[in-house]
PDB file of N, CA, C and O in Angstrom:
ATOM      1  N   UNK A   1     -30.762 -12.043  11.946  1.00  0.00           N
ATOM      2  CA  UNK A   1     -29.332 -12.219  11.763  1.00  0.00           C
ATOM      3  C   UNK A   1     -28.591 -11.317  12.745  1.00  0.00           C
ATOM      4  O   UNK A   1     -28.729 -10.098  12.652  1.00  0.00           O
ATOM      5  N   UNK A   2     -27.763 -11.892  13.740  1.00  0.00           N
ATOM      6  CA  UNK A   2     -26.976 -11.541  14.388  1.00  0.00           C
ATOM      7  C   UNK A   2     -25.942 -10.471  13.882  1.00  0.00           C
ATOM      8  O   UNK A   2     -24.919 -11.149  13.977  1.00  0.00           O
ATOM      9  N   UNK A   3     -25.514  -9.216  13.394  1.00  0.00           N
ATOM     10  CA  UNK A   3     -24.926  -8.117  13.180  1.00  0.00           C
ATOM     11  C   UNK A   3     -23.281  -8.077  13.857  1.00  0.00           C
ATOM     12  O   UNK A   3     -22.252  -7.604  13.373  1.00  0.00           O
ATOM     13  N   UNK A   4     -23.468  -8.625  14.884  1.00  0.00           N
ATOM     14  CA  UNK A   4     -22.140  -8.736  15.929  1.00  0.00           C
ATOM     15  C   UNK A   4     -21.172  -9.653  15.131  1.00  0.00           C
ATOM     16  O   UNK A   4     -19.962  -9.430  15.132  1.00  0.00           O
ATOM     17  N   UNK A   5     -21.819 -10.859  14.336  1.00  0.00           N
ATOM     18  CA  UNK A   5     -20.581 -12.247  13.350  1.00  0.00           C
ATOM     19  C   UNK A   5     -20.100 -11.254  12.559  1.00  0.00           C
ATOM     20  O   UNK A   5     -18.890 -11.410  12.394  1.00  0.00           O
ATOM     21  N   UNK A   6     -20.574 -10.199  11.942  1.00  0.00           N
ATOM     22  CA  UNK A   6     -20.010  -9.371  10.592  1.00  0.00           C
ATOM     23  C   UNK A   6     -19.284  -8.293  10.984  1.00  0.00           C
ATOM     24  O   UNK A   6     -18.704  -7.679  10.088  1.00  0.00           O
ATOM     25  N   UNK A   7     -19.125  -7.751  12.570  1.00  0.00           N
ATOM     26  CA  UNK A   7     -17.583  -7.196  12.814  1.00  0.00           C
ATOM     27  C   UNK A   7     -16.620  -7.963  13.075  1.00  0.00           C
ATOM     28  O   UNK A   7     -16.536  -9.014  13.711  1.00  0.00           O
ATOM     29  N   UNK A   8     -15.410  -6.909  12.145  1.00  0.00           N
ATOM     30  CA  UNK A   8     -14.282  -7.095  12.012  1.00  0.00           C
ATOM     31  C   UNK A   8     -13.205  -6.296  12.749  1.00  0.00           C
ATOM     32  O   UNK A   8     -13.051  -5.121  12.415  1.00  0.00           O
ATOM     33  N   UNK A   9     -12.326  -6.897  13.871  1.00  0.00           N
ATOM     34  CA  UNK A   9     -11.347  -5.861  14.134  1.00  0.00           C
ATOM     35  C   UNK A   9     -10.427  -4.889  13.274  1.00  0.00           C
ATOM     36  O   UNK A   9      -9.710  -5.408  12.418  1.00  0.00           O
ATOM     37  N   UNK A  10     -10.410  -3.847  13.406  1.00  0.00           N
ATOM     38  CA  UNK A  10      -9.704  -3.144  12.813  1.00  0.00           C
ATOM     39  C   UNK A  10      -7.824  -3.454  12.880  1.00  0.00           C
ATOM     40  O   UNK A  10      -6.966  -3.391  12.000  1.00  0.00           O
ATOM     41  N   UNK A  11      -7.783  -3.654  13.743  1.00  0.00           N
ATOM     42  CA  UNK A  11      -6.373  -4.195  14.339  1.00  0.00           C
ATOM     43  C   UNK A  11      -6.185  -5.694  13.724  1.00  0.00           C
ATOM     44  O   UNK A  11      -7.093  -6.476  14.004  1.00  0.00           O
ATOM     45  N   UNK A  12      -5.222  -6.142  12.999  1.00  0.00           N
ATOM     46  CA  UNK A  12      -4.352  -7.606  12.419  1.00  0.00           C
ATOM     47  C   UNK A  12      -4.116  -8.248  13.691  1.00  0.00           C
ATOM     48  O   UNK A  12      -4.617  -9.257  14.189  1.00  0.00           O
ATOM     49  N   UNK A  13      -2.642  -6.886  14.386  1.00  0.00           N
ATOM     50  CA  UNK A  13      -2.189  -7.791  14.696  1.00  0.00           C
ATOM     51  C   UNK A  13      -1.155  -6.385  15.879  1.00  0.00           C
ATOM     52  O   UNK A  13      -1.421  -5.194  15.717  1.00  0.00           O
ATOM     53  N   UNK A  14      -0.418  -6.683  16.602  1.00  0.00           N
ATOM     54  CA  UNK A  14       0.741  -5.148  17.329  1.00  0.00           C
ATOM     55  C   UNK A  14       2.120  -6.177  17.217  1.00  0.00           C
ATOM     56  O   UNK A  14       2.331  -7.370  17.433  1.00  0.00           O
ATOM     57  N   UNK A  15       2.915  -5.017  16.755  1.00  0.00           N
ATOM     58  CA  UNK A  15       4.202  -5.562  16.648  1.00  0.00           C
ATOM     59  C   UNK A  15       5.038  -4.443  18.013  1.00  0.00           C
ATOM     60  O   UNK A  15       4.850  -3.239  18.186  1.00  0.00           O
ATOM     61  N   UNK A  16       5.652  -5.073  18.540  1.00  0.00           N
ATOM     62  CA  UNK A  16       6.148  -4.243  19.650  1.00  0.00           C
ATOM     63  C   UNK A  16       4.888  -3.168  20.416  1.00  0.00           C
ATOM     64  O   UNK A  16       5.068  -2.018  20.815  1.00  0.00           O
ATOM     65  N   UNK A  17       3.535  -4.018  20.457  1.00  0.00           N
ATOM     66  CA  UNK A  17       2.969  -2.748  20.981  1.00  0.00           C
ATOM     67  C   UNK A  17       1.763  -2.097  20.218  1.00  0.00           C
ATOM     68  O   UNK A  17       0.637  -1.724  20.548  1.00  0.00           O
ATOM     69  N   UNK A  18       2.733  -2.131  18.664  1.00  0.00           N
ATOM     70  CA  UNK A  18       2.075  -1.307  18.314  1.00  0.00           C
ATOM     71  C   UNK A  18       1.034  -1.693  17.232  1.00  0.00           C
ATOM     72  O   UNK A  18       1.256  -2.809  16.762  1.00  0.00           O
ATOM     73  N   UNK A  19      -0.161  -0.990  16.661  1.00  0.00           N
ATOM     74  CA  UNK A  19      -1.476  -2.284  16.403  1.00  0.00           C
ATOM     75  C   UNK A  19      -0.882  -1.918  14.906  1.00  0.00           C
ATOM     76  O   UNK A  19      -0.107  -0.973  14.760  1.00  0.00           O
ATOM     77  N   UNK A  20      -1.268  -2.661  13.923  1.00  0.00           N
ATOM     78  CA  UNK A  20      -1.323  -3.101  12.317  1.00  0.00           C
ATOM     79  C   UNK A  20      -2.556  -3.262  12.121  1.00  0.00           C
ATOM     80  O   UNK A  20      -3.071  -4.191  12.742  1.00  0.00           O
ATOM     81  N   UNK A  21      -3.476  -2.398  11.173  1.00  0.00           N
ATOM     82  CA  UNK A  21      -4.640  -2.362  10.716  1.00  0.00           C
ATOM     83  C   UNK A  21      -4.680  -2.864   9.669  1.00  0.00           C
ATOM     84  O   UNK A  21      -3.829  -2.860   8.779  1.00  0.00           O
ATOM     85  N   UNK A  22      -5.913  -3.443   9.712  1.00  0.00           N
ATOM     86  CA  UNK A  22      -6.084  -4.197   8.151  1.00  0.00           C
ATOM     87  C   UNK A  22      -5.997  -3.150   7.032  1.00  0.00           C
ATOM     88  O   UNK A  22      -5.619  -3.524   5.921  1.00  0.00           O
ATOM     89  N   UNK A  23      -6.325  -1.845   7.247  1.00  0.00           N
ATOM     90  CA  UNK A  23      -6.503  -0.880   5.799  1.00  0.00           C
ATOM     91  C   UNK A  23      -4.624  -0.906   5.342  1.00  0.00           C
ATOM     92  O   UNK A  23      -4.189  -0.807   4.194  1.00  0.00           O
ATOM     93  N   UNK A  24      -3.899  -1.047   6.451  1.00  0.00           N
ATOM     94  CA  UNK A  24      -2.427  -0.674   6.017  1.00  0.00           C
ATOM     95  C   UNK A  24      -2.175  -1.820   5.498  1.00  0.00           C
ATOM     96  O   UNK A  24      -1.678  -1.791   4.372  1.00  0.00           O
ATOM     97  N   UNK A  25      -2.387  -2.944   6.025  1.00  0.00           N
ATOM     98  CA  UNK A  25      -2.041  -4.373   4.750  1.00  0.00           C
ATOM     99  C   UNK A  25      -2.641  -4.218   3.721  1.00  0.00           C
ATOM    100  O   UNK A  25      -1.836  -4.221   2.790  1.00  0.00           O
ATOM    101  N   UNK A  26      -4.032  -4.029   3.267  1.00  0.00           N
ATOM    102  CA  UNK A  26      -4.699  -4.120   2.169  1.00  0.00           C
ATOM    103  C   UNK A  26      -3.715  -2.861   0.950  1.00  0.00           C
ATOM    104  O   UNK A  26      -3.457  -3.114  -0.227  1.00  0.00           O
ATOM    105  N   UNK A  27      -3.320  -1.484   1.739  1.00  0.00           N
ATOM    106  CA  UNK A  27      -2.764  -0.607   1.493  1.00  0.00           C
ATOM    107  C   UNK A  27      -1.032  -1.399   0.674  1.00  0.00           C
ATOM    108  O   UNK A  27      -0.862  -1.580  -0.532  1.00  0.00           O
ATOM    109  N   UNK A  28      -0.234  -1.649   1.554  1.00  0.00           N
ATOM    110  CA  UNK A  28       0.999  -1.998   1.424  1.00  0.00           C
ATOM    111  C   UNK A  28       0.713  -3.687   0.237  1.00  0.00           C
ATOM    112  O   UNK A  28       1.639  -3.786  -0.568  1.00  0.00           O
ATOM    113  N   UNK A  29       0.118  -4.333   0.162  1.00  0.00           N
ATOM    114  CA  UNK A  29      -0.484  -5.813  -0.505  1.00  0.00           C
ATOM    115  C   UNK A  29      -0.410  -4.633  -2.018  1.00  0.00           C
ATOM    116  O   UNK A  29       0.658  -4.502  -2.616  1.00  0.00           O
ATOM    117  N   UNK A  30      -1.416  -4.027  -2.371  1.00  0.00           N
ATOM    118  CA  UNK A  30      -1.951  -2.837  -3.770  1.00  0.00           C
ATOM    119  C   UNK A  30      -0.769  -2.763  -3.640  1.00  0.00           C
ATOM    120  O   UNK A  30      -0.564  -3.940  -3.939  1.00  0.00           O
ATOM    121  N   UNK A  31       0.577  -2.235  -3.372  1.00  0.00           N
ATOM    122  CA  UNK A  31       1.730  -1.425  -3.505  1.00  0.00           C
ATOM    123  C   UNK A  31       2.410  -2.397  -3.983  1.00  0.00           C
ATOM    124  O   UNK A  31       2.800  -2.142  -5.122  1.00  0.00           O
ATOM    125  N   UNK A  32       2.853  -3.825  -3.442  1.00  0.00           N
ATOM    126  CA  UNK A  32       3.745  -4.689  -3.631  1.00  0.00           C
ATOM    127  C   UNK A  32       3.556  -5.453  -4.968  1.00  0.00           C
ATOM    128  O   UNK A  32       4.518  -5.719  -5.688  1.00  0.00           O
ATOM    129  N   UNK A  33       2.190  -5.820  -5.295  1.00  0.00           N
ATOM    130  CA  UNK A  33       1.788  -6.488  -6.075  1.00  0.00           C
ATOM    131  C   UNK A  33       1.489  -5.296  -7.635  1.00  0.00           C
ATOM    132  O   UNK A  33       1.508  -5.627  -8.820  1.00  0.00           O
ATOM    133  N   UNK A  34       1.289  -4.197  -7.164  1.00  0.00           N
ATOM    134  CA  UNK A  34       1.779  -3.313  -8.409  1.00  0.00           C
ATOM    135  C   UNK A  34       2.844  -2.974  -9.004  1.00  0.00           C
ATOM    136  O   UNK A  34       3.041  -2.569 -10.149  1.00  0.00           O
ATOM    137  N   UNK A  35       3.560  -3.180  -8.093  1.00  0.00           N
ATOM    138  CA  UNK A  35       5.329  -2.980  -8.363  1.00  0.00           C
ATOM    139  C   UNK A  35       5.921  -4.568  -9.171  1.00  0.00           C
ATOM    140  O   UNK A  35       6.626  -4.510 -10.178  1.00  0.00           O
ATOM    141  N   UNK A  36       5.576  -5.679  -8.653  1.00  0.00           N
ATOM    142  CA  UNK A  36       5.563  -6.933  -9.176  1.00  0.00           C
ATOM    143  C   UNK A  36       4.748  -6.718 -10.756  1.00  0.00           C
ATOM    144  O   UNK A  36       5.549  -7.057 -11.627  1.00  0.00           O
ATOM    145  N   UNK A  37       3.858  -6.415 -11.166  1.00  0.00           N
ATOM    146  CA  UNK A  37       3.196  -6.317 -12.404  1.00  0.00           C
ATOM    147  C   UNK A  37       3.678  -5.199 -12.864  1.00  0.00           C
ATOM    148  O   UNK A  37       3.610  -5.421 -14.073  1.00  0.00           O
ATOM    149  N   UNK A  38       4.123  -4.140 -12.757  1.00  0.00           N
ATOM    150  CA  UNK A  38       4.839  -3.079 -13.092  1.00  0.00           C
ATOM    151  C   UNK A  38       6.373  -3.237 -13.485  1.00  0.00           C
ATOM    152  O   UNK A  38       6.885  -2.556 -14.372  1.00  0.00           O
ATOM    153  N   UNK A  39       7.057  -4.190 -12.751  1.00  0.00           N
ATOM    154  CA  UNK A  39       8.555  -4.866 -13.059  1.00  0.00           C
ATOM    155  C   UNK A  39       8.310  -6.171 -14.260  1.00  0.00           C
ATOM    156  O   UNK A  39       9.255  -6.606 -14.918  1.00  0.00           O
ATOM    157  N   UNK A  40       7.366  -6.515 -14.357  1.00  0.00           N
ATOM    158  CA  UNK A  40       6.993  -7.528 -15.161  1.00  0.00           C
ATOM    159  C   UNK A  40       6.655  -6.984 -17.035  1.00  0.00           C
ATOM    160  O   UNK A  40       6.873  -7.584 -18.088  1.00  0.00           O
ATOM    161  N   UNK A  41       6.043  -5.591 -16.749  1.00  0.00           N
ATOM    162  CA  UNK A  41       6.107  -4.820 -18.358  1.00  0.00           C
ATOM    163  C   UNK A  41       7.000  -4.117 -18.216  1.00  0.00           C
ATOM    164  O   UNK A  41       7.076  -3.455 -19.251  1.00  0.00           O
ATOM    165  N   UNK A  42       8.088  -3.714 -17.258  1.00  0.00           N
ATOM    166  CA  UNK A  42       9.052  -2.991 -18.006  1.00  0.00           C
ATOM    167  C   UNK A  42       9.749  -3.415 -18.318  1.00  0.00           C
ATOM    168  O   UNK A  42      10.516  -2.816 -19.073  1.00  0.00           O
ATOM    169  N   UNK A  43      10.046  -5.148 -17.852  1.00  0.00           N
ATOM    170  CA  UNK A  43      10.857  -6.230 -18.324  1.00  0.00           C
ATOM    171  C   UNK A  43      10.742  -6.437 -20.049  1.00  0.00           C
ATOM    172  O   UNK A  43      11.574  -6.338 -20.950  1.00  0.00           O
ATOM    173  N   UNK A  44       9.435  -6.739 -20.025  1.00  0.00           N
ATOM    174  CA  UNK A  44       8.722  -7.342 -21.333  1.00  0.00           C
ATOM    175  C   UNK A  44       8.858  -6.236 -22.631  1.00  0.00           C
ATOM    176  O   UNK A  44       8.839  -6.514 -23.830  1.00  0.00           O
ATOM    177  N   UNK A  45       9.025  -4.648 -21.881  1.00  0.00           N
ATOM    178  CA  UNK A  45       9.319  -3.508 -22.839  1.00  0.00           C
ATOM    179  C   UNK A  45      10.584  -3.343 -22.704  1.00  0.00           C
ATOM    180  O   UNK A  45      10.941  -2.602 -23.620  1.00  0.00           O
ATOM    181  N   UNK A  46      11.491  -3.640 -22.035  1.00  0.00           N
ATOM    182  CA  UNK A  46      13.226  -3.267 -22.348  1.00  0.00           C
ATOM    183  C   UNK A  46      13.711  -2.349 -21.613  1.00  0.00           C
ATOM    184  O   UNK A  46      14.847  -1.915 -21.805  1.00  0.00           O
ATOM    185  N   UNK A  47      12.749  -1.816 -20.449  1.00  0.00           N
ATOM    186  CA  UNK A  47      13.136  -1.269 -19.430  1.00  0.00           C
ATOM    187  C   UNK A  47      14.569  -1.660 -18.302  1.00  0.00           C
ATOM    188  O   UNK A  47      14.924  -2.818 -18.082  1.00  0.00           O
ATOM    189  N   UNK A  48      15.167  -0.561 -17.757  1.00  0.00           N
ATOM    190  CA  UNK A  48      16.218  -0.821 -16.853  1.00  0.00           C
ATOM    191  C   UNK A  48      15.035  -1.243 -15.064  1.00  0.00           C
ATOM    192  O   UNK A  48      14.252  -0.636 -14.333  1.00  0.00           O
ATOM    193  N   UNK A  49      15.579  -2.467 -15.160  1.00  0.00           N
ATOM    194  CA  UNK A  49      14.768  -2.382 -13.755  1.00  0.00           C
ATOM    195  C   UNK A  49      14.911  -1.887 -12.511  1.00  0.00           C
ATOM    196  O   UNK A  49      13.958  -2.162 -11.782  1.00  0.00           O
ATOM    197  N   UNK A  50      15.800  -1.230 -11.997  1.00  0.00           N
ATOM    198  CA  UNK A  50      16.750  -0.132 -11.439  1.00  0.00           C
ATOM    199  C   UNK A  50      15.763   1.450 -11.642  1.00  0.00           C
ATOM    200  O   UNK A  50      15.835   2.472 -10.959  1.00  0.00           O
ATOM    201  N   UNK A  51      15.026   1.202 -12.632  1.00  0.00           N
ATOM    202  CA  UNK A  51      14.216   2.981 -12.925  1.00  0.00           C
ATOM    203  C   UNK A  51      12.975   2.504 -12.134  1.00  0.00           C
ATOM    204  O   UNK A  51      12.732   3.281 -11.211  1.00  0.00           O
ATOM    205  N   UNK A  52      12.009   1.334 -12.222  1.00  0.00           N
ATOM    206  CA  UNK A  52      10.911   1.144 -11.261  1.00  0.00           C
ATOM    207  C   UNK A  52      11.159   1.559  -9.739  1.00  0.00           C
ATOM    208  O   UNK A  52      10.446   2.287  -9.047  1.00  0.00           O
ATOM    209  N   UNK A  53      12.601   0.779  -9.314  1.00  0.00           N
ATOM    210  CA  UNK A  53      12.583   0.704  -7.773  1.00  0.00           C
ATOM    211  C   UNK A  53      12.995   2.413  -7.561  1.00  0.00           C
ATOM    212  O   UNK A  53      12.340   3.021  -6.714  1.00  0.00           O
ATOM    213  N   UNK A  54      13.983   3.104  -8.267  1.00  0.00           N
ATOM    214  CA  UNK A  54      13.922   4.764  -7.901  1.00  0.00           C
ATOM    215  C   UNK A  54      12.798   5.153  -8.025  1.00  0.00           C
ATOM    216  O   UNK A  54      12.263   5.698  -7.059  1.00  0.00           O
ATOM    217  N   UNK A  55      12.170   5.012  -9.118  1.00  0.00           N
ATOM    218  CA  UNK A  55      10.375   5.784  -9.205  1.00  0.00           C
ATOM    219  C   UNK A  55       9.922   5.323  -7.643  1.00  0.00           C
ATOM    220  O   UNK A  55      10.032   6.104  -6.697  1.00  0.00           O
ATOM    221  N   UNK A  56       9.592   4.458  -7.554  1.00  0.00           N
ATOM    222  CA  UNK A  56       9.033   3.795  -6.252  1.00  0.00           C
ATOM    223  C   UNK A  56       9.384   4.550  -4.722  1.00  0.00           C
ATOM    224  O   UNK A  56       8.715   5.025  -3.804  1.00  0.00           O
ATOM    225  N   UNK A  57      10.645   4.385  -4.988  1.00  0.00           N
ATOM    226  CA  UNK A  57      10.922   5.236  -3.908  1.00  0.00           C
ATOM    227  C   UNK A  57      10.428   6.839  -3.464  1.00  0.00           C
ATOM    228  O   UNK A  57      10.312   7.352  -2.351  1.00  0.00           O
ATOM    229  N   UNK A  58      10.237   7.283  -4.587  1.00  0.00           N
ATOM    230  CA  UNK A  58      10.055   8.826  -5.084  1.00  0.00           C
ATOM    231  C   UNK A  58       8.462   8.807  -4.722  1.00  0.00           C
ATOM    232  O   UNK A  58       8.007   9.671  -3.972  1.00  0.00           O
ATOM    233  N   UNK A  59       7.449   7.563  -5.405  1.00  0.00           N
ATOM    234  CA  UNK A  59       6.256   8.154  -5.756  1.00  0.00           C
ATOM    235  C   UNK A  59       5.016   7.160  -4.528  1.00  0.00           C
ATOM    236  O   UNK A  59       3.789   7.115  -4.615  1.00  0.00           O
ATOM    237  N   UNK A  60       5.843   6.539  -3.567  1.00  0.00           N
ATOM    238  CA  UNK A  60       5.311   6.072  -2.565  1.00  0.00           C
ATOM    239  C   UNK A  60       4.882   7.261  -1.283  1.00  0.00           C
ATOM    240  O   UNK A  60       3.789   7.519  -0.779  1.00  0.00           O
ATOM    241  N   UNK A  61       5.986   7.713  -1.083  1.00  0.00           N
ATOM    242  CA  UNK A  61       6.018   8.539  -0.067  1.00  0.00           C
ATOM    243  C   UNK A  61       5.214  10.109  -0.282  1.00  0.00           C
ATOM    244  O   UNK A  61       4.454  10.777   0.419  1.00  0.00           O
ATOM    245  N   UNK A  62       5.783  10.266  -1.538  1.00  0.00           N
ATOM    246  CA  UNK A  62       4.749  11.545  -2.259  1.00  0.00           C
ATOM    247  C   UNK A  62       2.940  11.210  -2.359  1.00  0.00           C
ATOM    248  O   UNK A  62       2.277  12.204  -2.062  1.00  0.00           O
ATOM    249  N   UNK A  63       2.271  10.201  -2.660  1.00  0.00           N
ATOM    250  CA  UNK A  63       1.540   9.662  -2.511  1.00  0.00           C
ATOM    251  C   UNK A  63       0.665   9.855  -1.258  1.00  0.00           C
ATOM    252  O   UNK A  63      -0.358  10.530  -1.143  1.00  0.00           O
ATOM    253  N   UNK A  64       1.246   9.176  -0.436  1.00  0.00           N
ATOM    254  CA  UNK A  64       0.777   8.846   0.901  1.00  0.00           C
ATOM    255  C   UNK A  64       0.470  10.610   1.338  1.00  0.00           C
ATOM    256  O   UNK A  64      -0.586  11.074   1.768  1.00  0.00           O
ATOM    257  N   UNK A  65       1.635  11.274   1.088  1.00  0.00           N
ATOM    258  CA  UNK A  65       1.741  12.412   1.722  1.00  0.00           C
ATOM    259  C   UNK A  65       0.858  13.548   1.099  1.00  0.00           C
ATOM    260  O   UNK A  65       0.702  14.615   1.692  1.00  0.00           O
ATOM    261  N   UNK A  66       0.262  13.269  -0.171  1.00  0.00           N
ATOM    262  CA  UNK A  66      -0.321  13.851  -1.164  1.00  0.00           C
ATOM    263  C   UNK A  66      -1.851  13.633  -0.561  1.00  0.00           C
ATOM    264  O   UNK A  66      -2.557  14.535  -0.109  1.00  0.00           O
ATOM    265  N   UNK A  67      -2.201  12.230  -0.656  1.00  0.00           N
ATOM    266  CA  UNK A  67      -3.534  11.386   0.133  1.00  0.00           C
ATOM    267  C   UNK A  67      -3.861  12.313   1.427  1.00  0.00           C
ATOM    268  O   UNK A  67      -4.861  13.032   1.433  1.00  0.00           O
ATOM    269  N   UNK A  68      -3.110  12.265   2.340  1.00  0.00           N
ATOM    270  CA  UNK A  68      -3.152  12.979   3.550  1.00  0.00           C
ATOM    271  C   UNK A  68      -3.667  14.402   3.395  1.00  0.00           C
ATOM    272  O   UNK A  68      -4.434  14.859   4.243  1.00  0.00           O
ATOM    273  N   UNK A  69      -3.252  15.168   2.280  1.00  0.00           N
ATOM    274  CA  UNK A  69      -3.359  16.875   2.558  1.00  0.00           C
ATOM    275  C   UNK A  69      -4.581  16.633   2.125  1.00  0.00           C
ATOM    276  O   UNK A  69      -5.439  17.201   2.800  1.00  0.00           O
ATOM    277  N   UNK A  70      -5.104  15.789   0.960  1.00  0.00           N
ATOM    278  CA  UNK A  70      -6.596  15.524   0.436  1.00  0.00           C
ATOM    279  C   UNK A  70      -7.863  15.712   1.343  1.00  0.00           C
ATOM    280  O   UNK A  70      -8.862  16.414   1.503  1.00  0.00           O
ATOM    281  N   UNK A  71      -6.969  14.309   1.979  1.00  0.00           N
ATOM    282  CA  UNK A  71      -8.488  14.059   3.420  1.00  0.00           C
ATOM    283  C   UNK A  71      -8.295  15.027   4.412  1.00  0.00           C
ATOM    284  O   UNK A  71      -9.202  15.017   5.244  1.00  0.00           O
ATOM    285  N   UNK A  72      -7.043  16.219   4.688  1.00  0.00           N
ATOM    286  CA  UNK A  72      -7.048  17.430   5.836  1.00  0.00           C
ATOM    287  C   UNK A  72      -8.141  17.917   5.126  1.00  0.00           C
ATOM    288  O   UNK A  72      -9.250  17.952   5.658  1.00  0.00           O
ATOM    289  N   UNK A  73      -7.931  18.348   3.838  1.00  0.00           N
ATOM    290  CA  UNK A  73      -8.676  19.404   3.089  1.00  0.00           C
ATOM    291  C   UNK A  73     -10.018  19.768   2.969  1.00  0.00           C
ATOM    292  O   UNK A  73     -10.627  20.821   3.159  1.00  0.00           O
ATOM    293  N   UNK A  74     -10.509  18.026   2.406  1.00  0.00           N
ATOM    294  CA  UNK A  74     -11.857  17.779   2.234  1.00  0.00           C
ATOM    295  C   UNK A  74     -12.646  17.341   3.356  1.00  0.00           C
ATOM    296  O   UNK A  74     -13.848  17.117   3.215  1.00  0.00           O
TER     297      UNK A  74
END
């Protein structure tokens, strides 16, 4: 079996240039589609939907930035 059919570029796709990796779609896809099922029970519990998208804002960027000091660290 040929080994060479089962790589995959790392690169999607460059927008102005610049490359789009598949880990950042697979990454941003988990984010969108949690927020969609996440707006969907706070609906169903009586939640203001206005408190998801501030959380979101807050716990995306903290995240990412949290992830990062992890993998400096370890």
């Amino acid at each position: 079996m040929d080994l060479s059919l089962l790589l995959i570029d790392p690169v999607a796709f460059h927008v102005l240039g610049i490359p789009v990796r598949w880990y950042g779609i697979i990454i941003a896809s988990g984010i969108v589609l949690a927020y969609f099922v996440a707006q969907h029970e706070m609906k169903k519990r009586g939640f203001d939907d206005e408190f998801l998208t501030d959380l979101l804002i807050w716990t995306v960027p903290i995240a990412i930035i949290c992830a990062r000091i992890y993998y400096v660290i370890f």
